[in-house]
C-alpha positions as CSV (number, residue, x, y, z in Angstrom):
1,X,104.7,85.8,67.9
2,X,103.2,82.2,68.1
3,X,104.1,79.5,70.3
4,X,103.5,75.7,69.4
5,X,102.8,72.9,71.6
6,X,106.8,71.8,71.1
7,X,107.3,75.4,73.3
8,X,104.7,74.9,75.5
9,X,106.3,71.3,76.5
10,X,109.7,72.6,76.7
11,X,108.5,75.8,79.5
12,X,106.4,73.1,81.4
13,X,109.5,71.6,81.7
14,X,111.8,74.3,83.0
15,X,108.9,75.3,85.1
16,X,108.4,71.7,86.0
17,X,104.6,72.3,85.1
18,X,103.0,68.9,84.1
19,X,101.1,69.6,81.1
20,X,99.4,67.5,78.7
21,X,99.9,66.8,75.3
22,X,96.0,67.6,74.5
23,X,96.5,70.9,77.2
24,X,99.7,72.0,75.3
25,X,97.9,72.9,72.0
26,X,95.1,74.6,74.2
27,X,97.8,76.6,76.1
28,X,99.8,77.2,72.8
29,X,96.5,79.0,71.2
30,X,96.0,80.5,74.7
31,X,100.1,82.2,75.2
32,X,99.6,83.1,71.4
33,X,96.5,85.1,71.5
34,X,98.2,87.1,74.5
35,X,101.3,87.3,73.1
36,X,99.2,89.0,69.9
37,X,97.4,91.4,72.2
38,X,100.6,92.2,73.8
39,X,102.2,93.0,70.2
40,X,99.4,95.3,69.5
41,X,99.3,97.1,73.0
42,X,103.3,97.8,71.8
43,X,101.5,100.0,68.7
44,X,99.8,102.1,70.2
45,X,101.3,105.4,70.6
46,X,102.1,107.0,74.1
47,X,104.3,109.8,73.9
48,X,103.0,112.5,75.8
49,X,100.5,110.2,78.2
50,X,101.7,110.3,81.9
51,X,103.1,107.8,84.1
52,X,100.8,107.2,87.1
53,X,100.8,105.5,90.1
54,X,97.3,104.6,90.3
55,X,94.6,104.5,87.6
56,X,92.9,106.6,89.7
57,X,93.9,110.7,89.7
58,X,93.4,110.9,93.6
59,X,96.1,111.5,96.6
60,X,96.4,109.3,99.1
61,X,95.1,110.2,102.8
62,X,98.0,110.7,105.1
63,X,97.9,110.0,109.0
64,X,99.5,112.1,111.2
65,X,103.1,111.2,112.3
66,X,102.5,110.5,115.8
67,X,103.4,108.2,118.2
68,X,100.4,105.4,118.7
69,X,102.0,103.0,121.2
70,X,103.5,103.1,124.6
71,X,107.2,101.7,124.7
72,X,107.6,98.3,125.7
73,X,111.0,97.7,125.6
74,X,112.0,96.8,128.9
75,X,108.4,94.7,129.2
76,X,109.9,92.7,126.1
77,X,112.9,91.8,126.8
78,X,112.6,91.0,130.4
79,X,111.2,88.1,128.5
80,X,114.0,87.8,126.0
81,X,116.4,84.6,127.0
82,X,119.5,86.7,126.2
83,X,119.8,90.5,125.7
84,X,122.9,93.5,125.6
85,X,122.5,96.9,125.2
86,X,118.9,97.3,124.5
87,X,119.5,94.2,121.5
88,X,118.2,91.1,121.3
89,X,121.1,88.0,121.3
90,X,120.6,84.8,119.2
91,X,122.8,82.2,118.7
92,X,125.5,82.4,116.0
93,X,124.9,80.4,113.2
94,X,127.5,81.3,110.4
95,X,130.7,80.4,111.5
């Protein structure tokens, strides 16, 4: 696929992007060339390869689920201007 500096204009313009008209054939050339690249990465076949996560085969080091914190609760919304059941209140605004 190959985009001209007409296409280039017209997306700087839905993005309301100022571009150039000497930057739009520079950014055409540019979005083609990746848009080749992108054509060719589509080739390649990758039946069989694995989905993963990371680049990296490794797991992830997991923390234990435990409590770090002392609760605060009451501390907090002592200093709350308006509270109700262990909730904060705020003023409505949607009507």
């Amino acid at each position: 696929m190959s985009i001209d500096a007409a296409e280039v204009a017209k997306i700087a313009h839905l993005a309301r992007l100022a571009v150039t008209e000497a930057d739009g054939e520079t950014h055409a050339r540019n979005l083609s060339s990746i848009l080749a690249f992108v054509e060719r990465l589509s080739e390649v076949d990758t039946s069989g390869v694995e989905p993963l996560a990371h680049p990296l085969e490794m797991t992830q080091r997991l923390r234990r689920d435990v409590v770090s914190e002392v609760d605060q609760r009451e501390r907090f919304q002592a200093l709350a201007p308006a509270t109700a059941d262990g909730h904060y209140l705020v003023p409505r605004v949607i009507e």
